[in-house]
C-alpha positions in Angstrom: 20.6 53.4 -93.1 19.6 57.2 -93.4 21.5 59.7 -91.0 18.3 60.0 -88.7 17.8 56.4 -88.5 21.5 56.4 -87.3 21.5 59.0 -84.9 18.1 57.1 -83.0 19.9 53.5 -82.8 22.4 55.9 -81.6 20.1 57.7 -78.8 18.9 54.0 -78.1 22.1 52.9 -77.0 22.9 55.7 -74.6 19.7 56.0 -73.2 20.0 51.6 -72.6 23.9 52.4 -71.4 22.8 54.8 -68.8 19.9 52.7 -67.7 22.1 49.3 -66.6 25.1 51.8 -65.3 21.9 53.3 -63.0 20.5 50.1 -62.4 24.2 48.5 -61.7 24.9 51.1 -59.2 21.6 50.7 -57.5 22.2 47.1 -57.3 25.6 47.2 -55.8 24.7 50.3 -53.4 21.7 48.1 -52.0 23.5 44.8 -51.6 26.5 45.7 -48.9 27.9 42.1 -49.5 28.6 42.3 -53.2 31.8 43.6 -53.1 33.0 41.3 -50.7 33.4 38.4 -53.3 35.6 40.4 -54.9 37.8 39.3 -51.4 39.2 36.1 -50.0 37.7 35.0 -45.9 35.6 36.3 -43.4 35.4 39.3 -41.5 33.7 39.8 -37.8 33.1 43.4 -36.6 30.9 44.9 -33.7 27.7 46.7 -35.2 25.0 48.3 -33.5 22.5 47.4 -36.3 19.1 45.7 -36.3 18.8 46.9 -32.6 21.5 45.6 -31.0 23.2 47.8 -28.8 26.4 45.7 -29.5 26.1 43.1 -31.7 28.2 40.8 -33.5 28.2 40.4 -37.1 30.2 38.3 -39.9 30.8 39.2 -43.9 31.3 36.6 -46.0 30.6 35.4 -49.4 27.5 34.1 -48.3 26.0 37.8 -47.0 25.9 39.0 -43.3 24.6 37.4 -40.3 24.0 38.3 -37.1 26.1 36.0 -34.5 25.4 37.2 -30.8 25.9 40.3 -28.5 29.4 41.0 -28.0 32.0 43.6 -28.2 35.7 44.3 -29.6 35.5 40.6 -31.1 39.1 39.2 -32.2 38.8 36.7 -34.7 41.1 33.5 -34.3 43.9 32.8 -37.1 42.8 29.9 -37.8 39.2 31.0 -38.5 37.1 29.0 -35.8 36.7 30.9 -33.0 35.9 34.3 -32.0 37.2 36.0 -28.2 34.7 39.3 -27.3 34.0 41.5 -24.2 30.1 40.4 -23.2 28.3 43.6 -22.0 25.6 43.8 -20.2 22.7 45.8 -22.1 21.4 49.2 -20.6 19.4 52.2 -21.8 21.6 54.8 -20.4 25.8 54.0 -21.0 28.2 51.8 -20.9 27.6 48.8 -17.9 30.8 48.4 -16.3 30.3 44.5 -15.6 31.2 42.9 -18.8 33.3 39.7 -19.3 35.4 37.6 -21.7 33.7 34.9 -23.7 34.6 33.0 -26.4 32.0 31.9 -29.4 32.7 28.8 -31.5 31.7 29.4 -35.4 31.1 26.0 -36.2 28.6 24.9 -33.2 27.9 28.3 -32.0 28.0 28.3 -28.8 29.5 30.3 -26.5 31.7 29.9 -23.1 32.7 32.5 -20.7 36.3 32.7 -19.5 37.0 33.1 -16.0 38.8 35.3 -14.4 38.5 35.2 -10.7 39.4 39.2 -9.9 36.8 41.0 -8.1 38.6 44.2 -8.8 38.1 44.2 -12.3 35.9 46.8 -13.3 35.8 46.3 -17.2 37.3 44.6 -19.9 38.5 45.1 -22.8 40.7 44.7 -26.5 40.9 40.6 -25.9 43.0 38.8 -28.3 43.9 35.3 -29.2 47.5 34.7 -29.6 48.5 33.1 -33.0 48.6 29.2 -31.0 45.1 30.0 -29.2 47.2 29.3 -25.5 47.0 32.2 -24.9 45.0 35.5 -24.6 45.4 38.8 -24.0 43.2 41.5 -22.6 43.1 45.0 -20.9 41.0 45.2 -18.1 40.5 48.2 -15.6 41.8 47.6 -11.9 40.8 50.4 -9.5 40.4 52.9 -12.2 43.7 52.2 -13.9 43.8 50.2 -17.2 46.9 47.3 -17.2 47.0 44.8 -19.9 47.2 41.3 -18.8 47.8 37.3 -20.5 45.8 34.3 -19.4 46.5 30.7 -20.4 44.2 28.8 -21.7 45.8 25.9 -20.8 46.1 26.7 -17.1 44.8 28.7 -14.7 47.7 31.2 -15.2 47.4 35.1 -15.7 50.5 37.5 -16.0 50.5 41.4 -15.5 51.9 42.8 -18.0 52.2 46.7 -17.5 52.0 48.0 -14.0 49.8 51.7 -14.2 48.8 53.3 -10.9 47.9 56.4 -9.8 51.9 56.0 -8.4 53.1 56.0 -11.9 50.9 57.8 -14.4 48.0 60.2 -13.9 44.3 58.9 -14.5 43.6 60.9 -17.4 46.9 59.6 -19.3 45.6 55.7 -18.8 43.4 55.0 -21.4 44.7 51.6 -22.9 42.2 51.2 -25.9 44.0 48.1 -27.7 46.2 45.1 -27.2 47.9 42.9 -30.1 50.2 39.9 -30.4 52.8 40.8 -32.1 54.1 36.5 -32.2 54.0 34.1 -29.1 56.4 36.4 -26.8 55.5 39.4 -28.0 52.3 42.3 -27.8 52.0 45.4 -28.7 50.1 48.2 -26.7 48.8 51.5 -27.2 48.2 53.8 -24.1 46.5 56.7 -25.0 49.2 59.9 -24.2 52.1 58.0 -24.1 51.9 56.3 -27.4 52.9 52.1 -28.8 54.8 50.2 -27.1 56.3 46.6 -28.0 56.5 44.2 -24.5 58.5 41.1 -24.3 56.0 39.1 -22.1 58.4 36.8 -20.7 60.7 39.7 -19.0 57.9 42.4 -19.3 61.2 44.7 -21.4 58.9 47.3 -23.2 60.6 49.7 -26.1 58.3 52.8 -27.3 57.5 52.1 -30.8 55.6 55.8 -31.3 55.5 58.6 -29.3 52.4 59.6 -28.3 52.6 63.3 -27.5 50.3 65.8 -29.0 49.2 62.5 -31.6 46.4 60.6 -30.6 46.5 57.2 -31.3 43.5 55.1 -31.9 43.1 51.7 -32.7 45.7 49.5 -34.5 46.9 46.1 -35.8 50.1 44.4 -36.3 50.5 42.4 -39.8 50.3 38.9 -40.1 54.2 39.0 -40.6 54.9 40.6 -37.4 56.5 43.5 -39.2 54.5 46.6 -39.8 51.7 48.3 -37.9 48.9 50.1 -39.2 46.9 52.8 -36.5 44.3 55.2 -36.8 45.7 58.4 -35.2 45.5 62.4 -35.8 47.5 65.6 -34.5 51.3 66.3 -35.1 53.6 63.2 -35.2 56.5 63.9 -33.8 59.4 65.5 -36.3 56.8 65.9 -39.0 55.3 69.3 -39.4 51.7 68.7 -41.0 49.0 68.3 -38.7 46.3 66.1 -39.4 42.9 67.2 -38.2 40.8 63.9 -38.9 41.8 60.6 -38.0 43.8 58.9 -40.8 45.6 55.8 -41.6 49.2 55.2 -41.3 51.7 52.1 -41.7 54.7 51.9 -39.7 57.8 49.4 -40.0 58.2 48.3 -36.3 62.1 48.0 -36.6 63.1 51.1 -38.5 59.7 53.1 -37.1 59.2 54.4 -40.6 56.2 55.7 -41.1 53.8 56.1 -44.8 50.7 58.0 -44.6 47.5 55.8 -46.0 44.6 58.1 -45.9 44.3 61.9 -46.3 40.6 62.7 -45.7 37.9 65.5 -44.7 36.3 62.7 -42.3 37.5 59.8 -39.6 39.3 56.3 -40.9 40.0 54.0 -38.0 39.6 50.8 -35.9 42.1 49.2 -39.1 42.8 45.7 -39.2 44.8 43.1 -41.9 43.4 40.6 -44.4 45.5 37.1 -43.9 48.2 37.5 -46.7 48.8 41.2 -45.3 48.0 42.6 -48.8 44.3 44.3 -47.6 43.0 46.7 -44.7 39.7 46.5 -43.5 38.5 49.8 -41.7 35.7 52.0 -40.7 35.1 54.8 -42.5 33.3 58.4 -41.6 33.3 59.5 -45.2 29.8 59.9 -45.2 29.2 62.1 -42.2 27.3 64.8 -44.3 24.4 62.6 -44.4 24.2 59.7 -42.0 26.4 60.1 -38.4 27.6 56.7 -38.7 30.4 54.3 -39.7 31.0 51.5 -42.6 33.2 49.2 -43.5 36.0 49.6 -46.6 39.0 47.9 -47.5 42.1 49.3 -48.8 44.0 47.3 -51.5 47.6 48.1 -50.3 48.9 47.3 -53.9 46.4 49.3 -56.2 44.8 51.9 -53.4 41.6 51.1 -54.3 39.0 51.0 -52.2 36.1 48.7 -51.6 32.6 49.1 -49.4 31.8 46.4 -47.3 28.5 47.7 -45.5 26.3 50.5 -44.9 25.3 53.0 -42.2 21.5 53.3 -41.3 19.6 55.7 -39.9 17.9 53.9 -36.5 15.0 54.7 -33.9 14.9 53.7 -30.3 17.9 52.7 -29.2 20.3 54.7 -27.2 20.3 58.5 -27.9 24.1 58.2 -28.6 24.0 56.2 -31.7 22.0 58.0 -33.9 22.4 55.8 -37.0 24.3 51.9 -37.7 28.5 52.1 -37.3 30.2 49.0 -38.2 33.9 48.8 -36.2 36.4 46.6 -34.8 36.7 44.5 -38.0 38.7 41.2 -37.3 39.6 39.6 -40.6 40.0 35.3 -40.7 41.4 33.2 -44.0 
């Protein structure tokens, strides 16, 4: 073979190399789900996709589908069933009548979970506790958030914190998540003040992170029970770096050790663990430059890679707030 014979099977094969790399990428970037089978179980978050103002969605290794209107879902641990704040749907905000139902994945049917208060304004952040016999849930009582637990067994609800405009100013009550941390324990966030771990049988609560001058977002406690991850930004205390975007942190709940996940030019929150605790599923603002929206990554805790789950989408007549898809409140089931 002469030398320009050479050099054109040579050209051939670069020009065919770049081709299937563009033609890969093109593929994966169109096909949201393709990553996913990379990953083991399934994974329900709130999206405001396809026109739904909140809808709920689920990833698997079969694609995404569409599974009702709901809000903050919390998926079961053992995979079946799915708690979520019902909203009812309006043009301008946020209804303030909403309430707690339940969806079952295999028949798909859904049942509502009463809860005879008729001061309850709004709920929110329901979760399932590890047996199912219990739940627990945040729900606003004349304008102050409290988080409360409800069998499901019985007709029995507990109050666990006690806010009031007696103990804590309005604008320091904002109590955006609730958590089990195992049957006789839950963790809290309340938005100025900071974590805090509760013992529900004696209501004893111990500050896990203080809140002051960091904002805490979202969080979720590990399938062991030992370490937290939480979206938050601002100055933790004793540290001296100041985070201006919402990042990702991991703390150990007994020695309150804290490791930095995520350093970013753009948001990370609304974190929540795969079921062997080795994965973090999270919504990501990384690509804020040219669609306002959020998607869904996960973080391999091991390697720090990350993965891309979905994508944001630009959208037309729907509420003037959302201007384009954002996937959140992922809840992650084996």
């Amino acid at each position: 073979m002469n030398k320009q014979k050479f050099y054109k099977v040579i050209w051939i094969v670069i020009i065919v190399t770049l081709l299937c790399a563009f033609i890969g990428l093109k593929y994966v970037s169109n096909n949201e789900n393709i990553l996913f089978k990379k990953l083991k179980g399934e994974i329900v978050f709130e999206s405001n996709k396809d026109n739904h103002l909140f809808g709920l969605y689920m990833i698997s290794n079969n694609g995404v589908k569409f599974l009702c209107e709901g809000s903050m879902p919390d998926i079961s641990a053992d995979g079946e069933e799915v708690i979520f704040v019902r909203r009812k749907k309006k043009e301008s905000n946020l209804s303030p009548e909403s309430k707690l139902s339940i969806l079952d994945l295999k028949t798909m049917r859904t049942k509502d979970i009463k809860i005879s208060d008729a001061e309850i304004s709004f709920f929110s952040s329901p979760a399932f506790s590890v047996s199912k016999n219990k739940i627990a849930y945040v729900a606003k009582v004349n304008n102050y958030d409290n988080v409360f637990i409800k069998s499901l067994k019985e007709d029995k609800i507990k109050k666990i914190t006690n806010y009031s405009k007696n103990t804590v100013r309005a604008e320091r009550n904002f109590i955006n998540k609730v958590a089990w941390r195992n049957e006789n324990e839950i963790i809290y966030n309340n938005w100025g003040e900071g974590i805090f771990l509760v013992n529900i049988n004696n209501k004893e609560k111990k500050l896990l992170l203080d809140g002051k001058g960091f904002s805490v977002g979202e969080f979720a406690v590990s399938p062991n029970g030992k370490t937290l991850v939480f979206a938050g930004n601002g100055k933790i205390t004793g540290e001296k770096v100041q985070y201006k975007y919402s990042e990702l942190f991991l703390m150990d709940i007994e020695t309150k050790n804290i490791e930095r996940l995520t350093d970013n030019s753009w948001g990370d929150e609304y974190p929540c663990w795969s079921p062997d605790g080795t994965k973090i599923c999270f919504t990501s603002f990384r690509h804020h430059n040219t669609i306002v929206g959020g998607e869904l990554y996960v973080l391999d805790l091991k390697s720090k890679k990350e993965y891309q789950l979905t994508k944001a989408e630009k959208i037309k007549n729907i509420h003037p707030f959302f201007g384009s898809t954002t996937d959140k409140y992922p809840t992650w089931s084996k």
